[in-house]
Phi, psi and omega in degrees: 000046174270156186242099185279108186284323178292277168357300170330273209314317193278274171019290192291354183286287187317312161321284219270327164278001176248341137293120193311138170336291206289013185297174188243172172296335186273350161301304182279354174285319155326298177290303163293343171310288188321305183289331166298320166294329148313304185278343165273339180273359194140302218029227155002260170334290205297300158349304194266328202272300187282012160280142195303113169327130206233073204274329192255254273073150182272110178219150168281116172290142200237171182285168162237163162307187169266306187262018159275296168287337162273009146282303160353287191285345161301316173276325167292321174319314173319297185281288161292092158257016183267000165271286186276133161226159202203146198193149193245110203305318186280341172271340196268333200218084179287348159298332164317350183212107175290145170314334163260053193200346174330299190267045196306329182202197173200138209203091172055048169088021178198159191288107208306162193239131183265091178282134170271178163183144175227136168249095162223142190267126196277303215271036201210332179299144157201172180346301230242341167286161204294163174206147163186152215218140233231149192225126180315268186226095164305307156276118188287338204245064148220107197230066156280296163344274178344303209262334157312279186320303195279358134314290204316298206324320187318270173328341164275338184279297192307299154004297182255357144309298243255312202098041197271127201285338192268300170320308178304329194263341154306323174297301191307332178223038159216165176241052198294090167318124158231137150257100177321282186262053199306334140247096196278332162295313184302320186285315210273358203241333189062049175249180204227016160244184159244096175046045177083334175258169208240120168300330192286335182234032174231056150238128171344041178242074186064018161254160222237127185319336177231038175241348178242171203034030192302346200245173193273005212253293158003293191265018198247300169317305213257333178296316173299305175284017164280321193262012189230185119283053176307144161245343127218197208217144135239140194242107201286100169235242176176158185133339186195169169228129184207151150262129169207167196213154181334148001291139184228013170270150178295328154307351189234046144284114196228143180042054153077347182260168184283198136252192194259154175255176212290358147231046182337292188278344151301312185298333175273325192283283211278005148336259161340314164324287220267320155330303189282331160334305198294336187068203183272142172249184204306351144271024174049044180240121165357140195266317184243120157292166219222163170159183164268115187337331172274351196256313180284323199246250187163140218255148181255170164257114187130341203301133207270314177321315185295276243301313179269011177243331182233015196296343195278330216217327196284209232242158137222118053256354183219112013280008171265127222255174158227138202289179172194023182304182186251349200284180182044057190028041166077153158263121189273149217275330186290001165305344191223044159224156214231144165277140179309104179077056185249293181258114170187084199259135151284100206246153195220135179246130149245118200242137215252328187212177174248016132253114187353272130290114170263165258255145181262359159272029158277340184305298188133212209186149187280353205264000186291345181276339191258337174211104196294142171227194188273330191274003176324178150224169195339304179320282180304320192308287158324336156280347179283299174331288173291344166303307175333312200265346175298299179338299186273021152294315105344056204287127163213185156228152168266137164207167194208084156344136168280162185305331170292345202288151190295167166270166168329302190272004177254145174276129168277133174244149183334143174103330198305162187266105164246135181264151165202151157223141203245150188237140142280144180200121187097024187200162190244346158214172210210159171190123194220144146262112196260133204234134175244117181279144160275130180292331163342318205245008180263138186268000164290145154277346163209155185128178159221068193277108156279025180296179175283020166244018164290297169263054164059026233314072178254169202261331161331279176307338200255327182297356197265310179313314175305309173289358187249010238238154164239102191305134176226344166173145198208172212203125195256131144069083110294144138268172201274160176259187181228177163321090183326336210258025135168065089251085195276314183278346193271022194261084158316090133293152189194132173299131186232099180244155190177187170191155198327085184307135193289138168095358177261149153189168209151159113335101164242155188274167176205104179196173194255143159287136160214154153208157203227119164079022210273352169311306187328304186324319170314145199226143153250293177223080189305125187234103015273139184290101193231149160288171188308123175277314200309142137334301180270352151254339195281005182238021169239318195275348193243150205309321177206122198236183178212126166227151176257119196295143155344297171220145182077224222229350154332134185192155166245138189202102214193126185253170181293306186262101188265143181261065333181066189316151160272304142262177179273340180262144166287191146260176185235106195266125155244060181236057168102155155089168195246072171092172212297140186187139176294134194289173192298156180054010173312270141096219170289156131333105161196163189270159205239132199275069179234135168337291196218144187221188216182099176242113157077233181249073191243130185233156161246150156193138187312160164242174209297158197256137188116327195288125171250068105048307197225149325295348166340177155291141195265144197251131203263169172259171162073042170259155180307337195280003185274300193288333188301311218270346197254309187302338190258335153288298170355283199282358183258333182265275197318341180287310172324282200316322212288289157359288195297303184303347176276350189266318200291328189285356178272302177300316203275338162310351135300300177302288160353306177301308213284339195318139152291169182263149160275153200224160183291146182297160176273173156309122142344059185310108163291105198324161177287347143319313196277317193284297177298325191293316195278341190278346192272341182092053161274156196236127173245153178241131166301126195299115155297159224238191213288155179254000000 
């Protein structure tokens, strides 16, 4: 968005050969105005910046085949392979099969595969990142699903190729699991079983022991979450269009209605999220009515939802059953008892259209994902829904130090101004601190590292760590900002200001304190009377929580109050006093129950709305940089004007030359018309001459 004199001058070029000889100066003085005020408000740039980001071309989505999508995922591994892994559920889990049972189906000429894919940056990976998993088609002839996931892989692929900062930052710190085809016989065959059993009711839920884990679609689901912590699923199907999330068993049922499950307000609030994601349909009516699997759809036995939301926490052997089927050479029965707080998942059922299949101009078009409208179609709609639920997998904060914050190297004094501005990002409300730690009390020799091996990573070490921390400012019940890639006005920011407390020196960390989300905790009437189970709320409300996977080496390990370095260098306090310590009356980290609050000279404040911020350098307020920027347009139109009025007296000082001198006019030749009408005595006026 620069301002080009040459650029002008050719514009105005361009202008005065595309205007006809009799234009006058003040036409081109116009025409260069216009282009000058175009190129100062943006021009060009500002065009293309506000044109839809384009990761993909704008192309129409189309279904794929079984072996169109297992080519699909072959080739994306090819291009991103430091991202995508792929994996074949009967080769990954050899209990899913007896060795005389390999060749268990067929699927379009060949033996069918049930594909996994992990979207994660692996040299990023570790024990503890968040995960969650999105399942295609339990029922092969409901096939929207499918062609959802498998856009999403795309768009994560391109995406974290192109350098999309929001996308980068989902790959780098989640773990996104698709099952494409989750019934890959039912998908490749277009039917709504597996070789006759209904996927959807062969899970350990209130179902009879050799009636449940009978399909390879099943038992591909419980191997995967035995080795993972989904903290959520959306599971894609068809036949009606609704969102809906738990209870959907016959057992949590009162007066013919659902009851609440014990995380009944989470399910509705990130509910809500993931609904208005989804957008309006052309009657500007919500897209998906929204409710609980029992009141909207209707409940089952068998159900992979109940199954993945309570296998972890609820009774076994009833309502969790343990299987014995006979297919497939059999299942060993111990597949299906579960370690206490293993599986407990936010799970969302979505019936996507009330035809299975629709039609394939109902899918959309990719450019639909970057600006939602009522006329969307299926793809994008469902993709906003999954970004969403990756995004709030993760709860953190973005921050970004004002231009003011001290450098490495400067001693800060008493008073000093610290500044910051912080994004929630993964979370639907926020309550933050900006907090300065003694490097003292941290157990690295260097750095301001806040992993657990920082405070010794004990629940001990870090309250000790906590107590010594100096509170400097904190900003209450905010909201989070969201996902840049079409909610662009929702990226809340907020100014976290305060400053450097007296009696203290020393080396200090500088980072944010957060908690997140803590309304999930409310409860009215929990069935089972229980506190909040899930995962993805019991690791935002509780002081510390850990859960362990079935199998392998996954575990969630999450403190309530999560922590945020701001640099990587300490700053350095001279105001005194005998090494770094909290000043009097300082005491632990904790919030102060006020809307907004004021610690010592600590101000919290929005920052300006409309404003982006983040991660950018930050524009302070009442900084030089709004008038210097009004004075360099200022001084950029008037030269324009000077310019222009100088090209128009130039053009007209041309026309003037080319003017003939005037001579008196000849006589009119009258046409022969014109000519019998005057011999008839019609009266004509003579073409008046030069004025």
């Amino acid at each position: 968005r620069r301002f080009s004199v040459g650029g002008t001058l050719l514009i105005c070029a361009m202008g005065r050969r595309r205007l006809r000889p009799p234009a006058s100066g003040g036409s081109v003085r116009r025409y260069c105005a216009s282009a000058l005020l175009w190129l100062s408000v943006g021009g060009p740039a500002r065009a293309n910046a506000d044109a839809t980001p384009d990761l993909h071309g704008d192309r129409v989505y189309k279904y794929l085949s079984y072996s169109e999508t297992l080519k699909f995922f072959d080739d994306l591994k090819q291009r991103c392979p430091d991202i995508v892994d792929t994996w074949v559920a009967q080769e990954e889990f050899p209990g899913m099969l007896a060795p005389e049972a390999k060749d268990w189906a067929k699927c379009e000429g060949q033996t069918c595969k049930t594909l996994l894919v992990r979207i994660a940056n692996r040299k990023k990976l570790g024990r503890t990142t968040p995960e969650v998993f999105f399942s295609g088609a339990l029922h092969g002839d409901e096939r929207i699903g499918p062609i959802v996931v498998t856009e999403l892989a795309r768009f994560l692929c391109d995406g974290y190729l192109a350098g999309h900062e929001d996308v980068r930052r989902l790959v780098d710190g989640r773990s996104v699991w698709i099952a494409p085809m989750t019934n890959a016989e039912g998908f490749a065959h277009r039917h709504r079983e597996e070789k006759g059993m209904d996927p959807n009711r062969d899970f350990p839920y209130l179902q009879h022991p050799q009636r449940c884990m009978m399909t390879q679609t099943g038992r591909a689901v419980n191997e995967l979450f035995r080795r993972h912590l989904f903290q959520f699923m959306l599971t894609f199907h068809g036949g009606m269009r609704a969102l809906t999330y738990e209870w959907g068993s016959m057992n949590h049922m009162k007066n013919r209605k659902s009851t609440e499950s014990p995380d009944d307000h989470a399910f509705e609030a990130f509910g809500k999220l993931i609904q208005d994601a989804s957008g309006r349909d052309s009657n500007h009516h919500k897209f998906y009515p929204m409710g609980r699997i029992n009141d909207v759809v209707y409940p089952v036995d068998g159900g992979m939802e109940d199954w993945s939301y309570a296998a972890g926490w609820e009774a076994s052997p009833k309502p969790i059953n343990v299987c014995r089927p006979t297919t497939y050479g059999g299942y060993d029965p111990s597949r299906t008892q579960y370690k206490k707080g293993s599986i407990a998942c936010l799970v969302y059922l979505a019936e996507m259209d009330d035809m299975k299949t629709p039609p394939e101009s109902t899918l959309g078009r990719t450019k639909e994902l970057w600006k939602p409208s009522d006329t969307d179609g299926h793809v994008a709609r469902n993709m906003r829904m999954c970004l969403k639920m990756v995004e709030l997998a993760r709860p953190e904060v973005i921050s970004a130090p004002a231009a003011s914050w001290p450098s490495g190297s400067a001693v800060v004094k008493p008073g000093a101004a610290l500044k910051v501005q912080v994004r929630g990002f993964g979370c639907m409300t926020m309550r933050a601190m900006l907090i300065l730690i003694p490097r003292a009390s941290l157990s690295t020799s260097t750095g301001c590292s806040l992993e657990p091996e920082a405070w010794g990573g004990s629940d001990s070490g870090r309250a000790t760590m906590l107590a010594s921390a100096l509170k400097v400012a904190q900003l209450l019940d905010v909201q989070c900002g969201g996902l840049s890639i079409w909610e662009k006005a929702a990226a809340a920011e907020h100014q976290m200001a305060g400053a450097m407390p007296a009696g203290v020196s020393g080396e200090f960390c500088a980072a944010i304190a957060a908690e997140f989300d803590q309304d999930w905790a409310v409860q009215q009437h929990p069935d089972p009377g229980m506190g909040p189970q899930s995962h993805a709320v019991r690791s935002r409300i509780e002081e510390h929580y850990v859960a362990e996977a079935n199998d392998g080496e996954m575990r969630i390990d999450e403190f309530k109050m999560k922590l945020f370095p701001l640099s990587p260098t300490p700053l350095k306090a001279a105001g005194g006093g005998a090494g770094a310590s909290a000043g009097p009356g300082v005491g632990a980290v904790h919030f102060e129950p006020k809307t907004t609050s004021t610690v010592g000279a600590a101000a919290v404040a929005r920052a300006p709305a409309g404003k982006s911020q983040l991660p950018a350098r930050v524009s302070e307020v009442g900084s030089p940089v709004m008038p210097s920027m009004v004075l360099a347009v200022f001084t950029m139109l008037v030269a324009g004007l000077i310019i222009c009025n100088s090209v128009a007296w130039h053009r007209r000082c041309q026309a003037a030359a080319r003017r003939p001198r005037w001579s008196p006019p000849r006589p009119r030749q009258l046409p022969p018309e014109e000519s019998s009408s005057m011999e008839q005595g019609a009266v004509r006026a003579t073409p008046p001459g030069p004025a």
